[in-house]
Structures are given as structure tokens and as C-alpha cells.
RODO-2510 file (C-alpha; in nm, 4 decimals, decimal comma):
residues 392
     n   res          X          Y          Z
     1     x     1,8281     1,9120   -13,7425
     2     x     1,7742     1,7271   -13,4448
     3     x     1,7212     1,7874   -13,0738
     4     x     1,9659     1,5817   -12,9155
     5     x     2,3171     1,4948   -13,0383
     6     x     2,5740     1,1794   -12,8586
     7     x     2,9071     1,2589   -12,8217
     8     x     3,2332     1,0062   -12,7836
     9     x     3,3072     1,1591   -12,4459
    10     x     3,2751     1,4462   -12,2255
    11     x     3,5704     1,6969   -12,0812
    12     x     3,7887     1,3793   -12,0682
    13     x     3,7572     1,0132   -12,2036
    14     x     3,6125     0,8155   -11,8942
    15     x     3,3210     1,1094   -11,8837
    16     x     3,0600     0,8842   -12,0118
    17     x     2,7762     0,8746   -12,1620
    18     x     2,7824     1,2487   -12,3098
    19     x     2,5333     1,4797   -12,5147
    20     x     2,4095     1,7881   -12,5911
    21     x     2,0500     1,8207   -12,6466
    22     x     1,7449     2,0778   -12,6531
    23     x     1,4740     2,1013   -12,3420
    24     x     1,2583     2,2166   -12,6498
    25     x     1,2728     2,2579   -12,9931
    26     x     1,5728     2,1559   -13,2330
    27     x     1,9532     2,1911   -13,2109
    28     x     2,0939     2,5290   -13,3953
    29     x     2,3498     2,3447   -13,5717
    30     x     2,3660     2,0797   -13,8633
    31     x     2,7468     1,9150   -13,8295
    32     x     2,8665     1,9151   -14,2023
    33     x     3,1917     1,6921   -14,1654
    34     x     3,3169     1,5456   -13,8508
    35     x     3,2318     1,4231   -13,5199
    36     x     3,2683     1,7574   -13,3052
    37     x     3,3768     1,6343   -12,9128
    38     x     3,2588     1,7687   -12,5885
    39     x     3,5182     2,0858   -12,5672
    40     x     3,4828     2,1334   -12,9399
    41     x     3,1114     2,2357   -12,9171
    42     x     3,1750     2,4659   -12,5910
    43     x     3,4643     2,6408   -12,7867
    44     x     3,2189     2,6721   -13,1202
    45     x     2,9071     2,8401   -12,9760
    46     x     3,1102     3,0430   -12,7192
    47     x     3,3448     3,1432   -13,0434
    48     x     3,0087     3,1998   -13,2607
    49     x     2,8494     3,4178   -12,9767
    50     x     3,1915     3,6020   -12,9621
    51     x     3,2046     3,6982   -13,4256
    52     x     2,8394     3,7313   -13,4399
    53     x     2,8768     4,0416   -13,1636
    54     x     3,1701     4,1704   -13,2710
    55     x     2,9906     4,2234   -13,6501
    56     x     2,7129     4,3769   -13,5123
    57     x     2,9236     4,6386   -13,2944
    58     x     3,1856     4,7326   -13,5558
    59     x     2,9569     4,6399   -13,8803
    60     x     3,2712     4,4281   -14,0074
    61     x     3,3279     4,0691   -14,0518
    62     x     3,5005     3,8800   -13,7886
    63     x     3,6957     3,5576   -13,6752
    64     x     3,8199     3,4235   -13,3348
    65     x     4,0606     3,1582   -13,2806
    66     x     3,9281     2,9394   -12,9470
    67     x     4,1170     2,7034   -12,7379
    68     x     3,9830     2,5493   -12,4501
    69     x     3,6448     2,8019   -12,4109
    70     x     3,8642     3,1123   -12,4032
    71     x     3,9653     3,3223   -12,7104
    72     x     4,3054     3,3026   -12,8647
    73     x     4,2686     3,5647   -13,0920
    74     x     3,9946     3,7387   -13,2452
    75     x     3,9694     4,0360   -13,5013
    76     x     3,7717     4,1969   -13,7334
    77     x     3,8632     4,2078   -14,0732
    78     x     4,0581     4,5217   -14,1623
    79     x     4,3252     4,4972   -14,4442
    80     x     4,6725     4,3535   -14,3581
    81     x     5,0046     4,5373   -14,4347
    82     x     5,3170     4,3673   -14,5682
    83     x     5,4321     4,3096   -14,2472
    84     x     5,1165     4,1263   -14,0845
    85     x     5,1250     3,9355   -14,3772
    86     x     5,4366     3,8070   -14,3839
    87     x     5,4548     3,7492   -13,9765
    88     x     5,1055     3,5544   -13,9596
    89     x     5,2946     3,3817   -14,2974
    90     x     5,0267     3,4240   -14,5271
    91     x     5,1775     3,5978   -14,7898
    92     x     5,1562     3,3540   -15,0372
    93     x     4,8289     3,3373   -15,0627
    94     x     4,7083     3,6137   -15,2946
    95     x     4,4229     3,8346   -15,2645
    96     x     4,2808     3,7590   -14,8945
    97     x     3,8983     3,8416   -14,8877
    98     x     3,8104     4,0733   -14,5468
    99     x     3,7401     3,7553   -14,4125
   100     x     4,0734     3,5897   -14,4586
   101     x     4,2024     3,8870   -14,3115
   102     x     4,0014     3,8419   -13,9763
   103     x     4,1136     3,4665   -13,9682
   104     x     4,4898     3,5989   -14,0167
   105     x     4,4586     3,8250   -13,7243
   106     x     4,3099     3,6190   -13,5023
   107     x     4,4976     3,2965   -13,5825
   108     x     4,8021     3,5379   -13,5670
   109     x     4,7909     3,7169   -13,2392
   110     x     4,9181     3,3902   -13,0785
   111     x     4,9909     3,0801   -13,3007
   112     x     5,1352     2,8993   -13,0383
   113     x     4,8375     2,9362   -12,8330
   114     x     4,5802     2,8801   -13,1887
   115     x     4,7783     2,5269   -13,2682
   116     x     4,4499     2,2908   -13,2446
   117     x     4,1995     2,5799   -13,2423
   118     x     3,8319     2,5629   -13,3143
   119     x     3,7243     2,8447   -13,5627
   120     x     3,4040     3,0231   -13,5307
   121     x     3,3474     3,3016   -13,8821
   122     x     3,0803     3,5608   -13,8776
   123     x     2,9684     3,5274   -14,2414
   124     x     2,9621     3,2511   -14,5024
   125     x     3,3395     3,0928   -14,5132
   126     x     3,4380     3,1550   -14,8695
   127     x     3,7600     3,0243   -15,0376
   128     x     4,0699     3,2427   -14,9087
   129     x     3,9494     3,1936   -14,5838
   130     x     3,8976     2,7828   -14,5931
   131     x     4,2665     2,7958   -14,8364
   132     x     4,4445     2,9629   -14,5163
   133     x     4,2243     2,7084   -14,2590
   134     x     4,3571     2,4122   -14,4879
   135     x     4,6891     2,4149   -14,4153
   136     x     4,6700     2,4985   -14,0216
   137     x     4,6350     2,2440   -13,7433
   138     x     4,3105     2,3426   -13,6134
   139     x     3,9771     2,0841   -13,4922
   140     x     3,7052     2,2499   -13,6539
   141     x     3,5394     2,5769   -13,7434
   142     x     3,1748     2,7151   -13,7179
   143     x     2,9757     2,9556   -13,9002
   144     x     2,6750     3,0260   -14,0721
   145     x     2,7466     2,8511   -14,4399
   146     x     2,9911     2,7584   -14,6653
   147     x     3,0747     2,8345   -14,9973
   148     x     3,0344     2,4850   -15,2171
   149     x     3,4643     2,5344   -15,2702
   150     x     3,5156     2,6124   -14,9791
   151     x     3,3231     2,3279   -14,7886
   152     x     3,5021     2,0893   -15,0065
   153     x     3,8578     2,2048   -14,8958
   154     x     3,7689     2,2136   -14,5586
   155     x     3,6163     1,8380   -14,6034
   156     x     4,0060     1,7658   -14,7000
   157     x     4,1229     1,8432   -14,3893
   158     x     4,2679     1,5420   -14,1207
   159     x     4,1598     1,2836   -14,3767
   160     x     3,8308     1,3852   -14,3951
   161     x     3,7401     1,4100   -14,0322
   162     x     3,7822     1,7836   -13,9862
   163     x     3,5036     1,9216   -13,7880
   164     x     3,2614     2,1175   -13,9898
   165     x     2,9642     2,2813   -13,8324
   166     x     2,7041     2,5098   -13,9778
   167     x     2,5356     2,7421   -13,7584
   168     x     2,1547     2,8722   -13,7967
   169     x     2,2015     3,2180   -13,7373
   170     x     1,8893     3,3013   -13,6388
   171     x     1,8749     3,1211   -13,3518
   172     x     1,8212     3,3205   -13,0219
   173     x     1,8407     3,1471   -12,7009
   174     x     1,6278     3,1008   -12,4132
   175     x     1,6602     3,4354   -12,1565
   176     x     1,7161     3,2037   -11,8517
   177     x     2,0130     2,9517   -11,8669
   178     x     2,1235     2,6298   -11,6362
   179     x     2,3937     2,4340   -11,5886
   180     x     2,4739     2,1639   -11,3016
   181     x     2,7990     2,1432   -11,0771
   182     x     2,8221     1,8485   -10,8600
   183     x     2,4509     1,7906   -10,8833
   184     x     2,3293     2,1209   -10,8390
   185     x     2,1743     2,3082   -11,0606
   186     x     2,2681     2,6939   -11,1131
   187     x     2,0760     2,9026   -11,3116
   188     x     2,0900     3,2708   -11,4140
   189     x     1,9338     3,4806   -11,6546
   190     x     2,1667     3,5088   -11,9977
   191     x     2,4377     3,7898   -12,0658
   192     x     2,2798     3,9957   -12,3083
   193     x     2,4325     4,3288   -12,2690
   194     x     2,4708     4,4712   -12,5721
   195     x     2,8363     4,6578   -12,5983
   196     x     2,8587     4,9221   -12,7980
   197     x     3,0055     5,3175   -12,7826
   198     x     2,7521     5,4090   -12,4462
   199     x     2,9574     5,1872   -12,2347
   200     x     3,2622     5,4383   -12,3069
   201     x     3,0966     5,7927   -12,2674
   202     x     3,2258     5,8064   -11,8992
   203     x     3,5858     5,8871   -11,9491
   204     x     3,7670     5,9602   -11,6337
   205     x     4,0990     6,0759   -11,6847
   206     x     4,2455     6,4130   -11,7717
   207     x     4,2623     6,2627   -12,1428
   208     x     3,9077     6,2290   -12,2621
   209     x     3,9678     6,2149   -12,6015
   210     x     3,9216     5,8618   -12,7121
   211     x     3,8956     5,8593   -13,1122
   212     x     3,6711     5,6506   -13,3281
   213     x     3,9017     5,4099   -13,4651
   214     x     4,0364     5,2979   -13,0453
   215     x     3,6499     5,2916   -12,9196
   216     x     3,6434     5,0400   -13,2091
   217     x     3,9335     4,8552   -13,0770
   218     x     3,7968     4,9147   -12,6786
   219     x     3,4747     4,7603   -12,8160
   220     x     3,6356     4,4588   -12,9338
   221     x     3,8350     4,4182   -12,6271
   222     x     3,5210     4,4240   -12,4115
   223     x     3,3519     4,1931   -12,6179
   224     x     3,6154     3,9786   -12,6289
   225     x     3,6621     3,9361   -12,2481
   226     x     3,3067     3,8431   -12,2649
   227     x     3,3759     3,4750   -12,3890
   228     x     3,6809     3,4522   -12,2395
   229     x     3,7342     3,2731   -11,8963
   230     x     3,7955     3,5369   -11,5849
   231     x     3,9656     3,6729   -11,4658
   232     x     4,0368     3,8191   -11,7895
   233     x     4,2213     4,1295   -11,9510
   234     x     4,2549     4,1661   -12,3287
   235     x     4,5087     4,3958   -12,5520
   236     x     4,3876     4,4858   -12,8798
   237     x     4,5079     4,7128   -13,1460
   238     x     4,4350     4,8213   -13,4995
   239     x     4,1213     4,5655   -13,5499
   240     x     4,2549     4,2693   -13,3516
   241     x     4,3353     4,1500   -13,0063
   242     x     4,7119     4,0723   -12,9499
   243     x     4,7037     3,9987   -12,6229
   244     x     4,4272     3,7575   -12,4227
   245     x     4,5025     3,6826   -12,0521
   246     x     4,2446     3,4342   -11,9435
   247     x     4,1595     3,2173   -11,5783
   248     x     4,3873     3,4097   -11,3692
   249     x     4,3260     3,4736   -11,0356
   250     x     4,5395     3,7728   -10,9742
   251     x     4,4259     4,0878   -11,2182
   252     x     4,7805     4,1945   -11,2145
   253     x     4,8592     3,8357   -11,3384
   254     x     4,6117     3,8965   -11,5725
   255     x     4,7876     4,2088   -11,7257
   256     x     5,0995     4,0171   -11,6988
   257     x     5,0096     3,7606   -11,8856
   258     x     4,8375     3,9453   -12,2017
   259     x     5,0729     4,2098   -12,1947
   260     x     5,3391     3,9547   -12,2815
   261     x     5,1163     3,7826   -12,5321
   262     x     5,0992     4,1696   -12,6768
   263     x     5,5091     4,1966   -12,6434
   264     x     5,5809     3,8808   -12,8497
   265     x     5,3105     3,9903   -13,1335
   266     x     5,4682     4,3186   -13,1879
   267     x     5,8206     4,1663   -13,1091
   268     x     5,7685     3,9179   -13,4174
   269     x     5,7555     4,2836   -13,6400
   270     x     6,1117     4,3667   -13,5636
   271     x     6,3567     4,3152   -13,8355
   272     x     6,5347     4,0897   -13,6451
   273     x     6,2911     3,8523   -13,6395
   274     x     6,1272     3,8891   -13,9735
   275     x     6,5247     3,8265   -14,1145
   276     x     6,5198     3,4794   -13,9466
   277     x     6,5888     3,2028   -14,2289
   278     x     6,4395     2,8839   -14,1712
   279     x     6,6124     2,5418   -14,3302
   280     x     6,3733     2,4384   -14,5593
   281     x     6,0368     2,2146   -14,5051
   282     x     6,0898     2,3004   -14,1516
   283     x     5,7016     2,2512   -13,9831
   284     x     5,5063     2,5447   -13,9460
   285     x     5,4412     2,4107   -13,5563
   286     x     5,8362     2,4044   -13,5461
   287     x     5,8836     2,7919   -13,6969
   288     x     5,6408     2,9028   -13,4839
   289     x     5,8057     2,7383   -13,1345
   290     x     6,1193     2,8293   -13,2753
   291     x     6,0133     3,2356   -13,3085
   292     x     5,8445     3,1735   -12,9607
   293     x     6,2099     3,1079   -12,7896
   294     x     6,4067     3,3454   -13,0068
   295     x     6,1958     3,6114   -12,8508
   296     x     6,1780     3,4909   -12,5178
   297     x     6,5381     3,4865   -12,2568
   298     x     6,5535     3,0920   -12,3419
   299     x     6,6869     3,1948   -12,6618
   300     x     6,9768     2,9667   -12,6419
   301     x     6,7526     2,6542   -12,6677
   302     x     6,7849     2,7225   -13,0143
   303     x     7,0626     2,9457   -13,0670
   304     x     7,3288     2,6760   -12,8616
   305     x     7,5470     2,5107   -13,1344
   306     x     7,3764     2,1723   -13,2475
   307     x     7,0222     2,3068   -13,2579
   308     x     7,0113     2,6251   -13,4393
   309     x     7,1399     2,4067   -13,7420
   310     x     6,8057     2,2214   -13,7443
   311     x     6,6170     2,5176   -13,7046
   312     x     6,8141     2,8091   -13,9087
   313     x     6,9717     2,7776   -14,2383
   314     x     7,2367     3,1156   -14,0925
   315     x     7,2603     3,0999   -13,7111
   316     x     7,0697     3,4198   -13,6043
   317     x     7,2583     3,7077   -13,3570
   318     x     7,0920     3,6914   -12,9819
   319     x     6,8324     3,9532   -12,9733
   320     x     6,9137     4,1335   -12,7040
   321     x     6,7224     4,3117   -12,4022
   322     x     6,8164     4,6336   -12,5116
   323     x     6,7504     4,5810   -12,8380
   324     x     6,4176     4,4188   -12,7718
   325     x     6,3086     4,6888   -12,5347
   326     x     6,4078     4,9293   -12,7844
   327     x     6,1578     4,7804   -13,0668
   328     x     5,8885     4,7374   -12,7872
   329     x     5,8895     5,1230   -12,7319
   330     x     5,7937     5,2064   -13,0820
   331     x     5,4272     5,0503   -12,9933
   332     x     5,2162     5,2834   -12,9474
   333     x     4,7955     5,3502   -12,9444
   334     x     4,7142     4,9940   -12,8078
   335     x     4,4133     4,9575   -12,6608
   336     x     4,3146     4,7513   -12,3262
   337     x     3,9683     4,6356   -12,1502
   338     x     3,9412     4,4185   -11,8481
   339     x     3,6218     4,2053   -11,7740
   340     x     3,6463     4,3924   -11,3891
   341     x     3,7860     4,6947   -11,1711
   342     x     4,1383     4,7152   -11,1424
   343     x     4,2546     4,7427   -10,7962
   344     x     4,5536     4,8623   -10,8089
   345     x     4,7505     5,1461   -11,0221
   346     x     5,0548     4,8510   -11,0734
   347     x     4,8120     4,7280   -11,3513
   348     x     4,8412     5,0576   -11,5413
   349     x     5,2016     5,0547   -11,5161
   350     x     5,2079     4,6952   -11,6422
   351     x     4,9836     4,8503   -11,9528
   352     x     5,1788     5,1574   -12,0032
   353     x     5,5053     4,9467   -12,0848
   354     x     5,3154     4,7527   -12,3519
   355     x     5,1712     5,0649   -12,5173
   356     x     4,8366     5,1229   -12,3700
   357     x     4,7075     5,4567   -12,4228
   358     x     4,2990     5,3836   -12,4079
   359     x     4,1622     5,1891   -12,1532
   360     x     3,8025     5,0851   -12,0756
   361     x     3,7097     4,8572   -11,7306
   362     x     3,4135     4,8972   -11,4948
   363     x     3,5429     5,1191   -11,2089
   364     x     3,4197     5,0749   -10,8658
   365     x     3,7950     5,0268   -10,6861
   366     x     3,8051     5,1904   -10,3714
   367     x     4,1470     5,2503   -10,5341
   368     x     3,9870     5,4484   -10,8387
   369     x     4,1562     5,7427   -10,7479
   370     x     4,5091     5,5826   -10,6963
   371     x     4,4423     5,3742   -11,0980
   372     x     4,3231     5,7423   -11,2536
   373     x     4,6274     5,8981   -11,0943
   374     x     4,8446     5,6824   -11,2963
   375     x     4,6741     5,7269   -11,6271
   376     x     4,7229     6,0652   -11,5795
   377     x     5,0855     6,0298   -11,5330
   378     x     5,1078     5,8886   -11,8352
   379     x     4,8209     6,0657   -12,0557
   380     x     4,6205     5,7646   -12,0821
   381     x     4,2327     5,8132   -12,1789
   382     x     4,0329     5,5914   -11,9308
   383     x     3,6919     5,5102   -11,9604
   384     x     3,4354     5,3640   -11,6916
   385     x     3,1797     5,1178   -11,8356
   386     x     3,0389     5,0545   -11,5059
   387     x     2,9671     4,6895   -11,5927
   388     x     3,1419     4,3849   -11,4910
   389     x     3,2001     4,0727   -11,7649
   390     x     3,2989     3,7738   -11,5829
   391     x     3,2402     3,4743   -11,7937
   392     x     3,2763     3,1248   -11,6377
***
């Protein structure tokens, strides 16, 4: 290890010269394969800070998918049924170890949003996991080892120039952290609240039942939004986020925003999307957009005669909004955090149409009472953590 490492570029090619280095003592990583860029190393010790934090609070491997210093996905690794497996199209692959499973589900929860992802893996990558990496269009992954197989099929990856970094896990960082904006220098002492079942004692609502298995989820949410850019609100059910609204200015746009990622994750479940027949060698990339549009009203871009025949071997019936909002009511027990107060009950409504039924934020609204009123009208348990987790 060294204590300073030179980089091609910065954010963006004329950004020159560029490096990361150590005020003291060496660099935490050793770069296995690869020449990791500027946005690359943000996204891989943001992602590792993310998997290491969401082991220790649920005691379970984990995976996130990162794309420009905010989460696409992230999950722990709980089993996969048929149906995951077939929709995050791994299905192929045999036994998946718990950690292929957490890759699945957090690659999954948005593959349009994972294309050219940077990986970051709680434990040692082993060979499931690096089989299901090889095949993706990601940068680069981090984590704390490799497996000798698994390092080499990584290695394989973008002939040989896939980004491989390996993580000392030991490392803690300094308490106090710095960074400069136009010349200035900002510092502030680190985030290092720990998350964990405390922040969710305070339950609100007229529901204060909130069982193990969604404080779980809640927890993951929360610690989620705290590597992901804010304003930030994050969906998450059954191990895994499925919904990550990131950078918004507007909370509400915020709820939007996930609660549509969530929509199109459980909308790629129905039957009429897992009976979709693809013409053959079609491009993952392709599938994926093509799935994207099905579900969304643009459908005709590729239902319209002369482009569903490059896409679908039988042209597919419109899904309609009836029968899409049909499908979208059977989801049910989702869970929701958001990285500050809601202001406003609209972002409970927003919530409840997407399933929501536990929520955890911060409080402190003078609109509390107005954003408990409506989880009451709809039964939902809502839990005050009291702290806010803006990450910028």
C-alpha cells in the first residue's frame, strides 16, 4: 500500500492533475486489476461504508449497486424465490451463495439505473457472486478479498481492465473530515451514528406494532439513505431496497421518484411481463430498456409495428392501466425511510399507493400532526428516529 495514488482525471477529463492520497499513514486499498477513475473511488468507499453497516445491523451479508455516489440498489442477502430469480435473470446460474443473492437484489432493484455500476461486497467475493458480476456491464467492484476463482473471472472482465479493488477492512477513519469547494475548506466531524433498532422505539401512530422482519427492512432503508445523495427517500422490502430517490430538491419529488422505481420492480413480477419473449441474442442492456418501456405509458415505442419485431419474438398485448394498477395493489408490507421530516401528509399518500405500511423518518414537521393523521387513515406504523441523514 501506498499513501498517495494519481488518477487519469478528476469528475470530468480537463480536471487535471488528480489524486487521492493520505494526510498520514497509508491508503486502505490495494487496486487488484484496473485503473479505478475519480467517480469510481467516491462510488467504492461510499458503497463499502454503505455493506460494511448494513452487515453489522442485520448480521447478514450485503451488496449495493452505486452509480454516481448514490445507491442503486442495495440488499442483504436473503434467499431468492423463483420469481426474483427469473426477473433479475439469474436463473441460470445454479446454486447462488447468500452473497450472490445480495448482488441479485441490489443489481435488480433497478438495472437500468445499475448499467455501469461500481460494486462494493461485504465479505470475501466468492465464485457465484464474481460468475453473475462477469457477465454485467459494471466498472468495478470493492470488497475485502477475493476468492483465487473468483479474482481470476473478474480479471476477465472489459479485456482485462475491469476495476478490482481490495479493501482493508480494518481501517477506521479519522473522526474529523475535510473537503474544499471553491477554495474553501469545510470540515465536520464524521457520521458515525450507529443505526440500529433504538432509532425505531418511538412509534407514533395508532399502529405501533412494527415486527422484526420490517425494523430489518426500516434499518436498511435508513442506512441506505445514509450514502445516498439528499434529498433522499428509499423503499425497501423483504431484504432489499426497490426504490432509491436521490438529489431531489422537493421531498415529495423524492417519494415520487422512488415510489416509481418501487412500481416498476414489483410491476416486472406480473405475469404479463414475466411472459414477454425476447428474439434471441437480444442484449441484456436491450431486454432491460425494452421491460423499462413496456411498463411505462411509452409502451408503443416498442409495441408500434416495425419495432416490437426486433425486440419480441410474439408481439406482446398493451399492459394496461387497469391492469397495471390492479397488479400494483397486491404489494403489500413495503417498508419506507427518508433521510429528513416529511412536511407534508401528500408524501404518505404518495407511499400508501406503493404499499407502504412501516415508515421510519426523523419527525420535527410543524406538520407532524397533519403526516400522523394520514398514517392513521391508512393503518400505517410510523416511527420517529429523531435524527436527520443528509449526505452530500
Amino acid at each position: 500500500m501506498a499513501n498517495e495514488m494519481f488518477l487519469k482525471y478528476g469528475c470530468n477529463p480537463n480536471q487535471k492533475p488528480s489524486r487521492i492520497y493520505m494526510e498520514s499513514g497509508e491508503l486502505p486499498i490495494t487496486v487488484l486489476n484496473g485503473k479505478p477513475g475519480y467517480i469510481n473511488l467516491l462510488d467504492a468507499f461510499n458503497g463499502w461504508q454503505l455493506v460494511r453497516e448494513l452487515k453489522q445491523a442485520t448480521g447478514i451479508c450485503a451488496a449495493t449497486s452505486f452509480k454516481h455516489v448514490s445507491p442503486a440498489g442495495a440488499a442483504v442477502g436473503a434467499p431468492l424465490s423463483d420469481t426474483l430469480k427469473q426477473i433479475y435473470f439469474v436463473d441460470d446460474l445454479g446454486e447462488l451463495s447468500p452473497l450472490a443473492c445480495a448482488y441479485a437484489r441490489a443489481r435488480g432493484a433497478d438495472r437500468m439505473s445499475s448499467y455501469g455500476d461500481f460494486i462494493a461486497l461485504s465479505d470475501v467475493c466468492d465464485v457465484p457472486t464474481a460468475k453473475m458480476i462477469q457477465r454485467e456491464v459494471s466498472d468495478g467492484i470493492i470488497a475485502p478479498g477475493y476468492e483465487p476463482e473468483a479474482l481470476e473471472i473478474l480479471k476477465s472482465k472489459r479485456k482485462g481492465t475491469y476495476n478490482i479493488i481490495q479493501i482493508d477492512e480494518s481501517y477506521e477513519p479519522a473522526p474529523i473530515e475535510r473537503k474544499q469547494v471553491f477554495g474553501v475548506t469545510f470540515e465536520q466531524g464524521r457520521n458515525n451514528l450507529n443505526i440500529d433498532n433504538a432509532l425505531l422505539e418511538n412509534v407514533v401512530t395508532d399502529n405501533k406494532n412494527i415486527p422484526d422482519d420490517k425494523k430489518r427492512d426500516l434499518l436498511i432503508s435508513l442506512i441506505t439513505l445514509k450514502y445516498t445523495q439528499s434529498n433522499s427517500v428509499c423503499y425497501v422490502k423483504d431484504g432489499q431496497a426497490i426504490g432509491i430517490g436521490a438529489g431531489q430538491q422537493s421531498r415529495i419529488h423524492c417519494t415520487r421518484l422512488a415510489g416509481q422505481k418501487a412500481d416498476n420492480w414489483w410491476l416486472r413480477q406480473s405475469p404479463q411481463v414475466l411472459g414477454l419473449q425476447f428474439v434471441d441474442g437480444i442484449r441484456r442492456a436491450d431486454r432491460d430498456n425494452a421491460i423499462d418501456v413496456y411498463i411505462s405509458d411509452e409502451y408503443m415505442d416498442v409495441l408500434a409495428d416495425g419495432a416490437w419485431e426486433q425486440i419480441f419474438k410474439v408481439k406482446p398485448a398493451v399492459f394496461t392501466k387497469e391492469e397495471k394498477q390492479a397488479w400494483l395493489a397486491k404489494n403489500t408490507d413495503v417498508c419506507l425511510g427518508s433521510d429528513a421530516f416529511f412536511p407534508f401528509g401528500d408524501n404518505i399518500e404518495r407511499a400508501k399507493k406503493s404499499g407502504v405500511a412501516y415508515i421510519a423518518q426523523p419527525g420535527g414537521s410543524i406538520r407532524d400532526d397533519n403526516v400522523i393523521e394520514t398514517c392513521n387513515k391508512y393503518g400505517i406504523a410510523m416511527a420517529f428516529t429523531g435524527i436527520r441523514l443528509f449526505h452530500h
